[in-house]
MIGU-289556 format. One record per residue (C-alpha): z negated, y, x; residue in three letters. Coordinates in steps of 0.25 Angstrom, whole numbers. Example, Ala and Ser with C-alpha at 12.3 -4.5 7.8 and 13.67 -1.06 7.14 Angstrom:
2
[[-31, -18, 49], 'ALA'] [[-29, -4, 55], 'SER'] 
This chain:
433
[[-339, 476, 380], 'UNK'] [[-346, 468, 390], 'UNK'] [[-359, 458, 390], 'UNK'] [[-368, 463, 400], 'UNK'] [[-378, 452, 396], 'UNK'] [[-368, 439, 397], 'UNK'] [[-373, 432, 408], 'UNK'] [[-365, 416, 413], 'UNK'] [[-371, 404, 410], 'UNK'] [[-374, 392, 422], 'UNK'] [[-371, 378, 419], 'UNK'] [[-375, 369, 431], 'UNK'] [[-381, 355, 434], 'UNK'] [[-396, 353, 437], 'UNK'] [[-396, 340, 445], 'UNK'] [[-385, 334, 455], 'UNK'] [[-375, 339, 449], 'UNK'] [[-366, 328, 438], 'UNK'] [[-373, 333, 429], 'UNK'] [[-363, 334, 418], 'UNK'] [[-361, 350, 420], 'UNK'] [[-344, 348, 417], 'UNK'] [[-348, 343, 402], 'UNK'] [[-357, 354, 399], 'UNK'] [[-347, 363, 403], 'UNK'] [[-337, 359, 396], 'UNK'] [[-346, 357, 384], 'UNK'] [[-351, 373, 385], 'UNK'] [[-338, 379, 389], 'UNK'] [[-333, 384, 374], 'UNK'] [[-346, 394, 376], 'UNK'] [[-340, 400, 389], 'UNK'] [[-329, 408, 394], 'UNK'] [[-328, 405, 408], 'UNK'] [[-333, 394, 414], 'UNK'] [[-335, 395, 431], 'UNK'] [[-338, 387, 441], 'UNK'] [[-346, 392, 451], 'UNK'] [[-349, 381, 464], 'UNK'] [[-346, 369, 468], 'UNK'] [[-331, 364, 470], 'UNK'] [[-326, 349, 467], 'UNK'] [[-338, 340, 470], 'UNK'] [[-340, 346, 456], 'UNK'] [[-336, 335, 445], 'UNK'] [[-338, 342, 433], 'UNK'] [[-334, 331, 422], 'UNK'] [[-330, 335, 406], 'UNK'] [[-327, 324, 396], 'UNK'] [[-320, 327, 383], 'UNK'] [[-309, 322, 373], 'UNK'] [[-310, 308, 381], 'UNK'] [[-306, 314, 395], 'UNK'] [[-315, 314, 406], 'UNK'] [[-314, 328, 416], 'UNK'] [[-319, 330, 430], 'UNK'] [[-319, 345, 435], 'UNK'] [[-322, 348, 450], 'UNK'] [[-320, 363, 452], 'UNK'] [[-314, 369, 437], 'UNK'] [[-324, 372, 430], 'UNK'] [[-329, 361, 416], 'UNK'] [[-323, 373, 405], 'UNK'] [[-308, 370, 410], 'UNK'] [[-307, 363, 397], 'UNK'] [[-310, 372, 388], 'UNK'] [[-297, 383, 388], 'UNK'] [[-303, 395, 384], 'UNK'] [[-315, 394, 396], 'UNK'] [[-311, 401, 408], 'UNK'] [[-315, 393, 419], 'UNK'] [[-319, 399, 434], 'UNK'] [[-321, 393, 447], 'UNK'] [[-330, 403, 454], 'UNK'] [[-332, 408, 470], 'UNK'] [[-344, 398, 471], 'UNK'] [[-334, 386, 471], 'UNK'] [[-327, 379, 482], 'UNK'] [[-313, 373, 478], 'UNK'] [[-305, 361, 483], 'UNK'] [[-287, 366, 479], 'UNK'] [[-285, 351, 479], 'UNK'] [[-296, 346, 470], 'UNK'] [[-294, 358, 462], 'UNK'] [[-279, 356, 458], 'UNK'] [[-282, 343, 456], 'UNK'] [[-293, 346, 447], 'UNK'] [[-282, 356, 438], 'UNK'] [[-272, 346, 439], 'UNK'] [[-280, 334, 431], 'UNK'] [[-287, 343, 419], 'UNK'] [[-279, 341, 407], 'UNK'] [[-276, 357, 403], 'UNK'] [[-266, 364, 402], 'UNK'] [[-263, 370, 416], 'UNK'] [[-261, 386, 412], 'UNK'] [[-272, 383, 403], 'UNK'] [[-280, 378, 415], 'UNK'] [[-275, 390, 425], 'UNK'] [[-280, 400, 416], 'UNK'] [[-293, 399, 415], 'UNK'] [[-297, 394, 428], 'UNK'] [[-301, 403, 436], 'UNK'] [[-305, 403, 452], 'UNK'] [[-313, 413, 460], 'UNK'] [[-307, 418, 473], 'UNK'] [[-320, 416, 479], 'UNK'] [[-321, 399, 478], 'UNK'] [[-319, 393, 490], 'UNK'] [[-309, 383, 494], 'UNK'] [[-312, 369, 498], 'UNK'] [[-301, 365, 510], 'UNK'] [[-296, 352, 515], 'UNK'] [[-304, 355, 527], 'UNK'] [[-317, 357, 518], 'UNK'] [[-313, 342, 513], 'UNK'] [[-315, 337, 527], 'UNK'] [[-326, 344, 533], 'UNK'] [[-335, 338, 520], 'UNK'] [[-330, 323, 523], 'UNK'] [[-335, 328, 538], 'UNK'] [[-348, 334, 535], 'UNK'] [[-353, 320, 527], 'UNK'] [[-348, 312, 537], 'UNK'] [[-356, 318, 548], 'UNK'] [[-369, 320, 540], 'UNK'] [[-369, 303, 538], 'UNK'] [[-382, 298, 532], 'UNK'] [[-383, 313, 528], 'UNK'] [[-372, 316, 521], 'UNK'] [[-375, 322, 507], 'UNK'] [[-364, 317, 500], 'UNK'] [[-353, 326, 499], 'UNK'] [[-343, 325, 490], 'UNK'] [[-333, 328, 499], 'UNK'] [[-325, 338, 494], 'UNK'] [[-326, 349, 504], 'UNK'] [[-337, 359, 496], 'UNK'] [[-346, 358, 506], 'UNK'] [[-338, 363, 517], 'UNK'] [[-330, 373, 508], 'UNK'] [[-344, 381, 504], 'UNK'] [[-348, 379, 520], 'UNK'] [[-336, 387, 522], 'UNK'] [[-339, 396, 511], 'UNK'] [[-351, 399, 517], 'UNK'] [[-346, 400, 533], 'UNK'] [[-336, 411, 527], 'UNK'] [[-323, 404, 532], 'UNK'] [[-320, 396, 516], 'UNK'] [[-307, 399, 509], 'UNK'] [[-308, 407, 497], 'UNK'] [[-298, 404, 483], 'UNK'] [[-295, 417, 485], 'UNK'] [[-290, 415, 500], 'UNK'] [[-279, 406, 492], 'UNK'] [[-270, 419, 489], 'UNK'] [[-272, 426, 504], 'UNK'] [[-260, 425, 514], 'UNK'] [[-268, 421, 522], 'UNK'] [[-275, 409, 516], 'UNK'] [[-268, 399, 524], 'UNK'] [[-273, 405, 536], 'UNK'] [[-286, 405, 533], 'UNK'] [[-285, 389, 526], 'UNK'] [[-282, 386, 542], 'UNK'] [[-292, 393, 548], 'UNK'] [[-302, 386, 540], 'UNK'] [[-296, 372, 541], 'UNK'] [[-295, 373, 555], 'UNK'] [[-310, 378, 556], 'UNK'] [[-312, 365, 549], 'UNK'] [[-305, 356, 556], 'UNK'] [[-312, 360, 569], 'UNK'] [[-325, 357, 562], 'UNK'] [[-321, 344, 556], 'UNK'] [[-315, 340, 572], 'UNK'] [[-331, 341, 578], 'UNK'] [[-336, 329, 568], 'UNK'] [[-323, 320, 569], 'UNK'] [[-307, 318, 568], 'UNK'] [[-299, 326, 556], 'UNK'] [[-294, 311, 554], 'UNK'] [[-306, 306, 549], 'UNK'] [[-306, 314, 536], 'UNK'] [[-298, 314, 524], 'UNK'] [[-299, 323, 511], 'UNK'] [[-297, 312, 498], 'UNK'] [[-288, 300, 509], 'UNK'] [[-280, 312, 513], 'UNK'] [[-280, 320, 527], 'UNK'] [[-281, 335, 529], 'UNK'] [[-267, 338, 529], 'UNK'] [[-263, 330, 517], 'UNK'] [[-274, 336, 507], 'UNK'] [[-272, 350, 514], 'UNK'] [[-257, 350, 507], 'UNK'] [[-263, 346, 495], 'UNK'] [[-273, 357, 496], 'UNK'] [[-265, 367, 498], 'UNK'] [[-257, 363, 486], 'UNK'] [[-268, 367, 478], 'UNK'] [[-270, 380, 483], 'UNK'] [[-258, 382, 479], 'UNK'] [[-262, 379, 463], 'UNK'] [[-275, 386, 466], 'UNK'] [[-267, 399, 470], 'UNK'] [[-261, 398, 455], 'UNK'] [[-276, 400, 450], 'UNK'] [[-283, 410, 444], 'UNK'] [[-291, 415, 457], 'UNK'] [[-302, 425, 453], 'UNK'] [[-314, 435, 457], 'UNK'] [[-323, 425, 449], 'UNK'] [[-333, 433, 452], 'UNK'] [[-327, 446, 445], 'UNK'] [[-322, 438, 433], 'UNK'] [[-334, 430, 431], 'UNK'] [[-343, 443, 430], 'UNK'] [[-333, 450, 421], 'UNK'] [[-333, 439, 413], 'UNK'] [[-347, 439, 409], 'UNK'] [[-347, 455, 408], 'UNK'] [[-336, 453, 399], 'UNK'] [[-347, 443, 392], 'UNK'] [[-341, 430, 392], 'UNK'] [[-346, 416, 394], 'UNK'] [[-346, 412, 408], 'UNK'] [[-352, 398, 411], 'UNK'] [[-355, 395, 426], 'UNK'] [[-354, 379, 429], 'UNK'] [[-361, 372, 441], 'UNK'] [[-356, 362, 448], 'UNK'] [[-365, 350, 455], 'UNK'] [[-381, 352, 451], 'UNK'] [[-391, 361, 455], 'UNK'] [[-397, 352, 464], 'UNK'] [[-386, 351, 473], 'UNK'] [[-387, 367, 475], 'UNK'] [[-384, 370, 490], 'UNK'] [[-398, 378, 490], 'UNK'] [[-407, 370, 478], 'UNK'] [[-403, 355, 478], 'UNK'] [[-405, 343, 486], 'UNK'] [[-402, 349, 499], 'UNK'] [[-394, 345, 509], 'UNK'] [[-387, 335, 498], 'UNK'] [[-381, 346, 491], 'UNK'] [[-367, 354, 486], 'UNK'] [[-363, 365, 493], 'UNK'] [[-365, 377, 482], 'UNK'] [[-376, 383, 473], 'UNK'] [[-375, 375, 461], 'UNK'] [[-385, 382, 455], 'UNK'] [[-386, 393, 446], 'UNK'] [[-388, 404, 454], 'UNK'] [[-373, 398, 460], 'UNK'] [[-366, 404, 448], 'UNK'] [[-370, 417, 454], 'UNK'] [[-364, 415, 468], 'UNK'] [[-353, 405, 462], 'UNK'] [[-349, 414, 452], 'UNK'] [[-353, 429, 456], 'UNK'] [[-359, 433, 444], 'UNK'] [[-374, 437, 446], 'UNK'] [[-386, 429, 442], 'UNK'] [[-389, 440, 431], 'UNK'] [[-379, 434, 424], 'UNK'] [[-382, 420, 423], 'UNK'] [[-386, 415, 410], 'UNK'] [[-390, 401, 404], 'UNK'] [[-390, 393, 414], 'UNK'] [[-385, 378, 409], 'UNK'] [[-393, 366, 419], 'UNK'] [[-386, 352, 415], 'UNK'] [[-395, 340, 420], 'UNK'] [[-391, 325, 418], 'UNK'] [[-402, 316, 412], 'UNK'] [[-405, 309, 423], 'UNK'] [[-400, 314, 440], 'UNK'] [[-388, 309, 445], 'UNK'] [[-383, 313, 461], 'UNK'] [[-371, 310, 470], 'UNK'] [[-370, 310, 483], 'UNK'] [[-383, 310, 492], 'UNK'] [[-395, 317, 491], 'UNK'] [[-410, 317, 485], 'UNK'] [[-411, 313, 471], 'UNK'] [[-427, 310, 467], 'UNK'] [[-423, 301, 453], 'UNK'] [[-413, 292, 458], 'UNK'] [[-413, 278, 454], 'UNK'] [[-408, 267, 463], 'UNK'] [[-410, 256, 451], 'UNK'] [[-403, 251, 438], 'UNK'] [[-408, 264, 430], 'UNK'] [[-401, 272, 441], 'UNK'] [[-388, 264, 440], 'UNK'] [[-389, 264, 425], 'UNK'] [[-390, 280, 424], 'UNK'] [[-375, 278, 436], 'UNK'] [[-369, 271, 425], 'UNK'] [[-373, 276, 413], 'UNK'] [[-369, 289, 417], 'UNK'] [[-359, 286, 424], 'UNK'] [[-363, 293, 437], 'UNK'] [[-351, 294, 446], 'UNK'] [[-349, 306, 453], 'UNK'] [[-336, 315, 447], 'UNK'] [[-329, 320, 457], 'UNK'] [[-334, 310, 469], 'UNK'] [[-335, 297, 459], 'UNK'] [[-350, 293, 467], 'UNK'] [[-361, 286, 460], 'UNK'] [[-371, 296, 457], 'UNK'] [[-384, 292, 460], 'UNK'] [[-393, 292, 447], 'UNK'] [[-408, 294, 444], 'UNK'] [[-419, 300, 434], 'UNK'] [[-418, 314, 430], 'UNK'] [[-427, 322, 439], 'UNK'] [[-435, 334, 432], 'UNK'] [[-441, 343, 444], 'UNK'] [[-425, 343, 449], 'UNK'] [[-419, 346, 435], 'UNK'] [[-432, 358, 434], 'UNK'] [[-427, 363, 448], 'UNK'] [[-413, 364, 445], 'UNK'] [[-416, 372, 433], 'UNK'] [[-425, 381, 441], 'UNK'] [[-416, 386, 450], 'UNK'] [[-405, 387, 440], 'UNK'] [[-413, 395, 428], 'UNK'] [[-406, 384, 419], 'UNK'] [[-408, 388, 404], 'UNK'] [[-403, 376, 399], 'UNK'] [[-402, 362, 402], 'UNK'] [[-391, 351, 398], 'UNK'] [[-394, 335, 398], 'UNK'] [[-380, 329, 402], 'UNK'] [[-380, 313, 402], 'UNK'] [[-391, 309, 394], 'UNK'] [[-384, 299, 387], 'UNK'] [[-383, 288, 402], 'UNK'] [[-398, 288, 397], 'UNK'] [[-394, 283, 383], 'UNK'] [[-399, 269, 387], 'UNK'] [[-413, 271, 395], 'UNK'] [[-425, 268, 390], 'UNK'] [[-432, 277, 398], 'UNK'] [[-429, 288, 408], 'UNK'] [[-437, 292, 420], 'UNK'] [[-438, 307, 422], 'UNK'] [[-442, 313, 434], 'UNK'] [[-453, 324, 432], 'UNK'] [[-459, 326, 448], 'UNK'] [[-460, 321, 460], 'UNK'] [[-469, 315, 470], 'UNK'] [[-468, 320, 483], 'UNK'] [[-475, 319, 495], 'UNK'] [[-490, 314, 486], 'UNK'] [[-486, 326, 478], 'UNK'] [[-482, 326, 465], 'UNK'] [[-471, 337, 462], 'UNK'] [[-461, 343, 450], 'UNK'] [[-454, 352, 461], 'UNK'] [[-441, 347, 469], 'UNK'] [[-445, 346, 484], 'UNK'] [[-437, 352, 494], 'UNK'] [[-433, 339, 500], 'UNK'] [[-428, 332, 486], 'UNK'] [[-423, 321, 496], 'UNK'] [[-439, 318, 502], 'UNK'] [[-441, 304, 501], 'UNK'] [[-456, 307, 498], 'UNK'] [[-450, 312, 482], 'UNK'] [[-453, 303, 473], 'UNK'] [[-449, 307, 457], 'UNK'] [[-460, 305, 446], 'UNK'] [[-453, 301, 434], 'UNK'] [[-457, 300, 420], 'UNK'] [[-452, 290, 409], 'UNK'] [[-445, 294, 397], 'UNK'] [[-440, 286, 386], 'UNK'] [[-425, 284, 384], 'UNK'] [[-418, 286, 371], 'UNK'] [[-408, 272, 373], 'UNK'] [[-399, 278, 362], 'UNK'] [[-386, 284, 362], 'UNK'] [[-383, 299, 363], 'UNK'] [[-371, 299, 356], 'UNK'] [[-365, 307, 343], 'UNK'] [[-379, 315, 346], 'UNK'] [[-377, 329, 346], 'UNK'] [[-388, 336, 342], 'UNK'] [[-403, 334, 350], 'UNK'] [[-409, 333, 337], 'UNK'] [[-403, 318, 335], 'UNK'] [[-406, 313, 350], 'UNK'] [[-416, 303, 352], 'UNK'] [[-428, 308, 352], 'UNK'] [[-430, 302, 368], 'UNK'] [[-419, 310, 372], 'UNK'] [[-427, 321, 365], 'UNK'] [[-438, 318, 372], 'UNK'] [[-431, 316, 386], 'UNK'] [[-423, 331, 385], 'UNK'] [[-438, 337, 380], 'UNK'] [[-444, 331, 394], 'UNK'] [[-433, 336, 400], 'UNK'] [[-436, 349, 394], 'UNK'] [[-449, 351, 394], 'UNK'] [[-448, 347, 411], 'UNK'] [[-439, 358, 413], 'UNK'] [[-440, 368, 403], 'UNK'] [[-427, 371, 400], 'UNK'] [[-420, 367, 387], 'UNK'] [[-409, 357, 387], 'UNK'] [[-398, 361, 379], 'UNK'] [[-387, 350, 380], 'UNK'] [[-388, 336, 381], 'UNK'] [[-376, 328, 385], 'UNK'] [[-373, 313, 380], 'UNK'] [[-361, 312, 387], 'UNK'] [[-349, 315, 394], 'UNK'] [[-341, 320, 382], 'UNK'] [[-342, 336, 380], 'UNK'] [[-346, 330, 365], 'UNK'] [[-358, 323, 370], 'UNK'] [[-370, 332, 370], 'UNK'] [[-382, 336, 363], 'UNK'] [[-385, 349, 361], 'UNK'] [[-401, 352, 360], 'UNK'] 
């Protein structure tokens, strides 16, 4: 007997990414079955604290931990062998345990040595307009993608994989030669040829994987009417087509990217889970209309200790901003809304939200097209701060009643209910409302 009304639920972040999406994960996993990854590649650093050990996930997906969750790695995401085997090699599981329910689709693209190089290339020529790449090679893995020349996982077990591994390297060599010597670039202090042996190590470890049609099993699963949850990587307003172009990813980390990052159709999509921190936190460059260049800025780096995951940047920190967190809920069709880190505002006394903007001698509550114009000015309103801690709470009904009143602005602003709360890093620490 078969579900025909079982659809997959969405998580993903509403903001610059950072958001806390690993926890939440984590925390909802023992209600799913599969949990799939569906963009992105390892700029993704999905961090899950539990029993005192501290977890940073780039490309497995956050319901690795939990053993009876199968865990998919869909078409939509690009995969470095080398980060990946490390990745394996440092989770504490047991290693059958590990290999049996992680599954990867044929269809994700590879991220070459090659890949490395041309990103380190690409910032370096762009100069004061570089857009902060994490260096990892994704962007120039989904350019490929695109172009029609990328490796595919599936290629892995082709005879004639090597062949086509040269083609593309050479291809890239010759683009790298027109903007400056091979020399000049290294990949982590290492030269081409030395991280080239250690990535064709991992291919030989990602050969041993489960390498699937994600597509056929994902849509069988849900016909079958088991829980599929589809997690997000980086936040909606990083979305190659929605966010603060050009200081973008290189994927559709949206909603909809579930769809094309997944293959299931959007029929089948059901809650779709939006996870925003309690203030805005970004890396890298790129607009961002709350930030805070003074002591309450620094406070809120500390506090929450905003360092980026996988590249270990300051994140730069500011005021939540409303018209942002409404867009991003727009285009998503979120149906429910998480708090992470509401605990790093434990100790203000008040808290400045940003409800419009002024742009231009006009007041607005939409997000310009140009969020980088530097005639947007944020309009903020002041609410008061609970200077308590969150701490053994559990339940919304023993919160402070200022944090009551912060959620219901929140709330009220966007029209979408906020379900969890997150006090902390710990799986344990959240409120339900």
């Amino acid at each position: 007997m078969t579900d025909t009304n079982k659809k997959a639920d969405v998580l993903l972040g509403m903001q610059w990414g950072d958001e806390g999406k690993g926890k939440i994960v984590d925390v909802l996993t023992p209600k799913y079955d599969i949990i799939a990854r569906f963009q992105g590649g390892p700029n993704a650093g999905h961090t899950l604290e539990f029993d005192g050990k501290k977890i940073i996930l780039h490309t497995i997906p956050s319901g690795i931990f939990h053993e009876k969750t199968v865990n998919l790695i869909g078409n939509g995401v690009v995969i470095d062998p080398v980060t990946f085997q490390a990745e394996i090699q440092s989770l504490d599981i047991d290693k059958q345990v590990l290999f049996e329910n992680l599954l990867i689709s044929n269809k994700s693209h590879l991220i070459l040595p090659t890949h490395r190089l041309l990103d380190a290339v690409y910032e370096k020529i762009k100069g004061d307009k570089k857009i902060g790449s994490t260096l990892k090679g994704i962007g120039p893995t989904y350019t490929d993608k695109y172009a029609r020349v990328g490796l595919r996982t599936g290629n892995i077990k082709s005879s004639n994989f090597n062949k086509k591994y040269k083609e593309l390297k050479e291809f890239h060599l010759n683009q790298i030669s027109n903007f400056g010597n091979l020399k000049d670039f290294k990949i982590s202090e290492m030269s081409l040829e030395e991280y080239e042996e250690k990535w064709f190590n991992s291919i030989k470890m990602l050969s041993q994987m489960q390498l699937v049609d994600a597509e056929v099993f994902i849509n069988l699963a849900i016909k079958k009417g088991l829980n599929v949850l589809a997690e997000g990587a980086q936040g909606s307003l990083l979305d190659i087509d929605f966010g603060s172009y050009p200081y973008v990813t290189s994927s559709n980390t949206i909603a909809s990217g579930a769809c094309t990052g997944l293959g299931f159709a959007p029929s089948k999509i059901g809650d779709v889970y939006g996870i925003f921190k309690a203030y805005c936190t970004r890396v890298g460059e790129g607009p961002f209309p709350t930030e805070l260049f003074d002591d309450k800025g620094e406070k809120l780096k500390v506090e929450g200790n905003e360092f980026g995951s996988t590249t270990g940047r300051p994140r730069r920190c500011g005021w939540i901003d409303l018209p942002a967190l409404k867009y991003a809920t727009m285009i998503n069709g979120v149906t429910k809304l998480i708090m992470t880190k509401v605990d790093v505002l434990n100790s203000f006394d008040e808290i400045k939200v940003c409800t419009k903007y002024k742009y231009k001698d006009e007041t607005i509550t939409d997000m310009p097209f140009d969020l980088g114009d530097k005639n947007l000015k944020p309009v903020y309103e002041t609410v008061k701060g609970w200077q308590s801690s969150l701490d053994n709470i559990e339940n919304f009904s023993d919160a402070p009643e200022e944090l009551k009143n912060y959620v219901s602005f929140i709330e009220e602003y966007i029209q979408i209910p906020v379900k969890y709360i997150s006090t902390g890093p710990d799986r344990k620490q959240l409120i339900i409302k």
